[in-house]
C-alpha positions, 0 to 999 in steps of 0.5 A: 614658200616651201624650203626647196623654192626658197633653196632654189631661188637663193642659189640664182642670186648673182652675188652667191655664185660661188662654190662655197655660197652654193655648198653653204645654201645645200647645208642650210636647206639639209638642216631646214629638212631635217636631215642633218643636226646643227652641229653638222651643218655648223661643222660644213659651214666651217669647213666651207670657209675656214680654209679660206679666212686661214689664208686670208683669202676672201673674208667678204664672203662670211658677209655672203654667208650672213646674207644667206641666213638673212634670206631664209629668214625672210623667206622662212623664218615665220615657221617656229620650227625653221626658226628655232632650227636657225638659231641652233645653228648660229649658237652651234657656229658660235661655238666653234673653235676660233679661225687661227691664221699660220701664226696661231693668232684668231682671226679678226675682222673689225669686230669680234673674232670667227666663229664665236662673235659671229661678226658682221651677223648683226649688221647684216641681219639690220639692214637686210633681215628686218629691215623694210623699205620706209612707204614713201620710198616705195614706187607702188605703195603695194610693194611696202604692204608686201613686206609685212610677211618678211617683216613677221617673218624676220622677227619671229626668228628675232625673237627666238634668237631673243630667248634662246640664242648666245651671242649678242647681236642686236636683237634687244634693240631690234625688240625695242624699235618694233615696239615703237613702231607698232605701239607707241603710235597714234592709231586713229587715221586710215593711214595710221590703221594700215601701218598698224596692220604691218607692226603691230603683229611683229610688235607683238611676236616680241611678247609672245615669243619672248616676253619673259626677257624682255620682262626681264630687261625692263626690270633691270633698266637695260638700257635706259636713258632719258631723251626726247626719241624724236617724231613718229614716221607720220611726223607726231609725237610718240606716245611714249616720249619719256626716255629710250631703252627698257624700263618697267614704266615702259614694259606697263605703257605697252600693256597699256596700249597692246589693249587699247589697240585690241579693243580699237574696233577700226582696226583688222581682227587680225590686229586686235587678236595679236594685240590681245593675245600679247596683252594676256602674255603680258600679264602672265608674265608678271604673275 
């Protein structure tokens, strides 16, 4: 999709008929072209919508703004450029002065405070960036294999945001469920092996893209806890049922398994060149 359709198409959408979603829309779409830096474009969005979060007016639209940035990321975000182009926006907005209301207080919604927190970004990104509808949920199963692109799409800029973006909105977990998803399944069955064709490339985009952190969080525990994560969407058991959250254990078992899928000969080229590729980084990594 180039970034005029994809500008097009999210200005029809009913819920951003507004003025401010429509002058938000251009400022993306000029920053995506190139003709504007993201300081600019974060000093337009503010002066977009600070006026009416000053006066307390209208604070649902920053989850519009949100669902915009969400959009081209589905749209968009697969092209390295765009994406990086993304996240130097959202830092840029991050580090905006503080939204004051008349009192001189920062404003602030449930969490964080604007711009620096960039609230409701994570949540918005989680159920309407990277997320996909689950197969059996799906009226024509064609429409779930559809939502491998913006699913790829989605986390390259995830992982980009990973590696280089300020404030923490969730990605680390987003990393972590990808690689469940992609890895950490039995890969035997048809059914199996076409799910492997939708999670294991995002899986392994997390590695390629940002691996050294991730590297980095496994060495240092992130997150780490014992428990049993359940079963798997078809109903098994997960390959790795020794605990959530980062571990160097963990960071060994996906390089385990990132080379048992590439040499799985069932599988898409496509598939095992990805699953390859990560396996290598994997080891560059740890030197």
């Amino acid at each position: 999709m180039s970034i005029e359709a994809w500008a097009d198409g999210a200005r029809q959408d009913k819920y951003r008929q507004d003025p401010e979603h429509q002058r938000a829309i251009d400022t993306i779409k000029t920053l995506f072209q190139g003709q504007i830096d993201s300081d600019s474009a974060a000093g337009t969005i503010a002066s977009i919508y600070n006026p009416l979060l000053k006066h307390g007016l209208k604070t649902s639209l920053v989850a519009t703004l949100w669902d915009i940035v969400c959009d081209a990321t589905r749209a968009l975000g697969g092209n390295r450029d765009l994406a990086e182009r993304q996240v130097r926006l959202l830092n840029s907005i991050s580090e905006l002065p503080d939204v004051k209301n008349e009192l001189t207080n920062a404003i602030t919604p449930a969490q964080g405070v604007y711009w620096r927190d960039l609230p409701e970004l994570a949540i918005m990104f989680r159920e309407y960036g990277i997320d996909i509808e689950p197969i059996d949920e799906m009226e024509d199963e064609g429409d779930w294999d559809a939502q491998a692109v913006p699913l790829l799409n989605a986390t390259t800029f995830g992982a980009t945001y990973l590696a280089h973006g300020r404030q923490p909105i969730g990605m680390t977990f987003h990393a972590e469920v990808s690689l469940m998803h992609g890895i950490e399944v039995p890969c035997q069955t048809p059914e199996q092996h076409r799910r492997a064709l939708m999670y294991v490339p995002p899986a392994a985009t997390w590695i390629l893209l940002a691996g050294r952190n991730i590297y980095g969080l496994c060495k240092n525990d992130h997150d780490h806890r014992v428990g049993d994560p359940g079963s798997t969407p078809d109903g098994d058991e997960w390959l790795w049922g020794k605990s959530r959250g980062y571990s160097l254990g963990r960071w060994a078992f996906w390089k385990k398994r990132f080379s048992e899928i590439a040499m799985t000969r069932e599988l898409d080229d496509g598939v095992k060149d990805i699953a390859a590729r990560a396996t290598s980084e994997m080891g560059n990594i740890e030197g």
